[in-house]
C-alpha positions as CSV (number, residue, x, y, z in Angstrom):
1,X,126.9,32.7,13.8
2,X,124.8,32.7,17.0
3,X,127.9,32.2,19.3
4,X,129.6,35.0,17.6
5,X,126.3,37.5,17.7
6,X,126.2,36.4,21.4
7,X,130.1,37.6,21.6
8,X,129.9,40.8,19.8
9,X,126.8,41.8,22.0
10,X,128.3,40.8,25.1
11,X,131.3,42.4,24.5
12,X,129.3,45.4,23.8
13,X,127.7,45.4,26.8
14,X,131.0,44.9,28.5
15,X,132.6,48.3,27.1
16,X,129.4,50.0,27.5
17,X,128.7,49.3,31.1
18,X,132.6,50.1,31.3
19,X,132.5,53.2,29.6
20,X,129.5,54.1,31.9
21,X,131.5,53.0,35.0
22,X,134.5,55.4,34.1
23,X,131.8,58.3,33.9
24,X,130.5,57.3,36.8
25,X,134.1,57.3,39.0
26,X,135.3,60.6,37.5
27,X,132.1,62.1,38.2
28,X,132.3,61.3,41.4
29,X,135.5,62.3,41.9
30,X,135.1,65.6,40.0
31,X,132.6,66.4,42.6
32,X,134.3,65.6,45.4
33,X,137.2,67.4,45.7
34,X,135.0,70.5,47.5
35,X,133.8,67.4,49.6
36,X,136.9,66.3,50.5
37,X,138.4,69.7,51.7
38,X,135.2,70.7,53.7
39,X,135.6,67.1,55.5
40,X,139.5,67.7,56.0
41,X,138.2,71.2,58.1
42,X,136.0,69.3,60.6
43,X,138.7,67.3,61.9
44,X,141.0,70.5,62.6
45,X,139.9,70.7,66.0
46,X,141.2,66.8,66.8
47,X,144.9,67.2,67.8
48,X,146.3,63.8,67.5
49,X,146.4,62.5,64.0
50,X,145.8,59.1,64.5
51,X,141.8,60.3,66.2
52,X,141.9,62.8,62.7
53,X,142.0,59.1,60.9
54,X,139.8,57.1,62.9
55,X,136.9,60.3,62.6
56,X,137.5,60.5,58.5
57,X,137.3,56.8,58.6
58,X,134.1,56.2,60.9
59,X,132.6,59.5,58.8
60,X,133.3,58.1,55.6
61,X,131.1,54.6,56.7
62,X,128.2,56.6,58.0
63,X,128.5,58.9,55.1
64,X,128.7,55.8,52.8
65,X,125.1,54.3,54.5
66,X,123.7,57.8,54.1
67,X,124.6,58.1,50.4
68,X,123.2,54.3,49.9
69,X,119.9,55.4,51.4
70,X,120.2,58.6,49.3
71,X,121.0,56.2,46.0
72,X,117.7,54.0,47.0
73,X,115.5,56.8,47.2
74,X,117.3,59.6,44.8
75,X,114.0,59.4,42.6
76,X,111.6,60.4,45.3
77,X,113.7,62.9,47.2
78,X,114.4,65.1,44.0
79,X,110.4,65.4,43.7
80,X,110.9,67.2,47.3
81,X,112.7,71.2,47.2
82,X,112.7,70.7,51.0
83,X,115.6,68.3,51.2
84,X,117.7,70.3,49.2
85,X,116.8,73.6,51.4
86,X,117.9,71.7,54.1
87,X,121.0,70.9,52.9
88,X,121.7,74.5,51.5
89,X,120.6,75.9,55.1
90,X,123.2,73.3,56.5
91,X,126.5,74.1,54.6
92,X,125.1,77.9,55.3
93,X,125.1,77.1,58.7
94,X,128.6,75.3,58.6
95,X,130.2,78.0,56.8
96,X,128.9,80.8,58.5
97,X,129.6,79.2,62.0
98,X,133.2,79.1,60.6
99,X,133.7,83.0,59.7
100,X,132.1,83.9,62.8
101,X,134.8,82.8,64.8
102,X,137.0,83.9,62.1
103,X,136.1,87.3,62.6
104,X,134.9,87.7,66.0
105,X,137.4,85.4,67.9
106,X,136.5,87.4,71.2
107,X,133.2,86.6,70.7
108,X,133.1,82.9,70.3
109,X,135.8,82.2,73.0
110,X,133.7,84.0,75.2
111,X,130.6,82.0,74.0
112,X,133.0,79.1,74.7
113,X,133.8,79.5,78.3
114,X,130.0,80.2,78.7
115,X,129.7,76.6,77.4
116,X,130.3,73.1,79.1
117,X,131.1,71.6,75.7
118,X,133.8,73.6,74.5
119,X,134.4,71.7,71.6
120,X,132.6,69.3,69.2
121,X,133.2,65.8,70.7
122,X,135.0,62.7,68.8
123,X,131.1,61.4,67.9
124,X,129.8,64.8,67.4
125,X,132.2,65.2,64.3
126,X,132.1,62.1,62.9
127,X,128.5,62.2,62.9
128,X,129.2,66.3,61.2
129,X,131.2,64.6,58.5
130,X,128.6,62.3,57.6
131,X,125.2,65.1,57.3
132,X,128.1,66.9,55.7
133,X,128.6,64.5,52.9
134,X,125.2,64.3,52.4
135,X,124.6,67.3,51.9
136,X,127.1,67.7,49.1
137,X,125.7,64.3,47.5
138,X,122.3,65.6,47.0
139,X,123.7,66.9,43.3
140,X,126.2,63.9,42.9
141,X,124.1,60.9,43.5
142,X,121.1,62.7,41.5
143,X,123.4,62.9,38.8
144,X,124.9,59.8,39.1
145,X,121.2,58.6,39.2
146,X,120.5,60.6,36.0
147,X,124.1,58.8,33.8
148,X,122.8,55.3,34.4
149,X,119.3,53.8,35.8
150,X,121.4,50.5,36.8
151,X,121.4,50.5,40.4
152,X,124.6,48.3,40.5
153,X,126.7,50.5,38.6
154,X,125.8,53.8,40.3
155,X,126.9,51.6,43.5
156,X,129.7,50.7,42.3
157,X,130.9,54.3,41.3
158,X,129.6,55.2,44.7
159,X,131.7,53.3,46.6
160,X,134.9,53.7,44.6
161,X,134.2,57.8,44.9
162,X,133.7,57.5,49.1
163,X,137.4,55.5,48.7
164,X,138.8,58.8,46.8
165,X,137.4,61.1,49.0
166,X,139.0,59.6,52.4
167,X,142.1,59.6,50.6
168,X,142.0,63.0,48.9
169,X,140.3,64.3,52.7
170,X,143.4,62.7,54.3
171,X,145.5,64.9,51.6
172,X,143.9,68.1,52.5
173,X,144.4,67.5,56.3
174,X,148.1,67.2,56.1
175,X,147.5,70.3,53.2
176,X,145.3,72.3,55.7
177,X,148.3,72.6,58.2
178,X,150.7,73.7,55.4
179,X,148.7,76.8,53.9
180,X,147.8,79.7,55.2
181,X,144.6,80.2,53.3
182,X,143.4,77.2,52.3
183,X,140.8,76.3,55.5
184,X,139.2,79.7,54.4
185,X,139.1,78.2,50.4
186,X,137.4,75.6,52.1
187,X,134.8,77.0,53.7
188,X,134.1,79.5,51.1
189,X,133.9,76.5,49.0
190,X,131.2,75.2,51.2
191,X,129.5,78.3,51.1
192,X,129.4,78.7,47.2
193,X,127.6,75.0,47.2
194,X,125.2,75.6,49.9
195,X,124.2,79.1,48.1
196,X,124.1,76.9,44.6
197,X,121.6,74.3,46.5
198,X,119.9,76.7,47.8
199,X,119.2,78.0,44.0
200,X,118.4,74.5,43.2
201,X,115.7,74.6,45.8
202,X,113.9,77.8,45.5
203,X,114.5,78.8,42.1
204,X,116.0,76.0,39.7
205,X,115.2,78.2,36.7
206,X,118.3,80.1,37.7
207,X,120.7,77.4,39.0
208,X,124.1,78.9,38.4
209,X,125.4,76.7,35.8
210,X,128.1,73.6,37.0
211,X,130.9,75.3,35.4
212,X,131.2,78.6,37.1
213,X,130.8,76.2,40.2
214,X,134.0,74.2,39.0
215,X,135.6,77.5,38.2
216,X,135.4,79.1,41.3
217,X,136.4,76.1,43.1
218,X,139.4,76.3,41.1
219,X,139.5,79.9,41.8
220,X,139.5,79.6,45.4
221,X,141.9,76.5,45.5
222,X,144.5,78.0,43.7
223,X,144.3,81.2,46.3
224,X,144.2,78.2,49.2
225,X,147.3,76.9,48.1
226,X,149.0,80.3,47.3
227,X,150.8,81.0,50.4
228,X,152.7,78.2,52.8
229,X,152.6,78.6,56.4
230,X,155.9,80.2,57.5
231,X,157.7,78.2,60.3
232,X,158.5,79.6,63.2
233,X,162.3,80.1,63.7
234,X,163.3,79.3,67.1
235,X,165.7,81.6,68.9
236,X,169.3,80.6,70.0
């Protein structure tokens, strides 16, 4: 009777913690797929695609140890608005750097020339990819954090999420070359969540609700991947 008590509550447990684990992974892959697409757009400046790899894939590990830390201490950063401002003020920054030279081409090519570092360097975006990642886990891990106060299992989801998202980032680098509109989505994308953390900071009474953030992502991928880029025909 013992043995089969034993059974039936370990077999409990089993679904349970597996049932929690599932939540877990699609949680973190619900929430990633903004992630993934603002991490495809900082490698759009590398020109071979085999560097394009090796930054997502060096990224993705410091991003990893960043969201680790982030797990460890999730409890004692949400008690402080200031790290979420800084990450709001950080995927402003990212977002708005982007539609400035979107707009004003002139502008930042002459700010360019002006400049001895043209362009971000190999380390400089890997180490972009990984503060960028962070920035969009401060509301994953937290509510990773919030489905299940074992440690283990919110690591486990964590890791398997950072292995979607360097795969669905290496999807949306290919992707980014193919559509017309879709780098734009992106950073719009990243724009909507910094302005949603930025709520979360200053005024969480009025956090626009996680739907209408999943919404408008859908909104403005299905505008991203509305128009393919029309190849050039080559004269005779």
């Amino acid at each position: 009777m013992l043995e089969q008590l034993t059974g039936n509550l370990s077999t409990n447990f089993s679904l349970n913690t597996f049932g929690i684990l599932v939540v877990l992974v699609a949680l973190e892959t619900v929430l990633s797929a903004d992630n993934a697409v603002a991490l495809a757009a900082l490698v759009q400046d590398i020109e071979e695609p085999e560097q394009q790899r090796w930054a997502l894939n060096w990224g993705l590990i410091i991003a990893f140890v960043l969201r680790i830390g982030l797990l460890f201490t999730a409890t004692w950063v949400i008690q402080f608005w200031q790290f979420e401002l800084g990450g709001a003020l950080y995927l402003l920054w990212l977002s708005g750097k982007h539609f400035w030279n979107y707009f004003y081409p002139d502008a930042a090519e002459e700010e360019q020339n002006g400049d001895s570092h043209k362009t971000c360097t190999f380390g400089q975006i890997i180490l972009l990819i990984g503060l960028t990642d962070l920035a969009f886990s401060l509301d994953s891990v937290t509510a990773a954090v919030a489905v299940s106060s074992e440690t283990w299992l919110v690591l486990t989801g964590c890791t398997i999420g950072i292995i979607t998202l360097r795969f669905m980032a290496g999807l949306f680098v290919r992707w980014l070359s193919e559509f017309t509109y879709l780098l734009n989505a992106a950073y719009l994308t990243v724009f909507g969540v910094g302005v949603r953390l930025m709520f979360k900071a200053l005024i969480p009474d009025h956090v626009p609700p996680q739907w209408i953030m999943l919404t408008l992502i859908a909104v403005l991928f299905t505008w991203g991947f509305s128009r393919r880029v029309v190849p050039e025909v080559q004269g005779d």
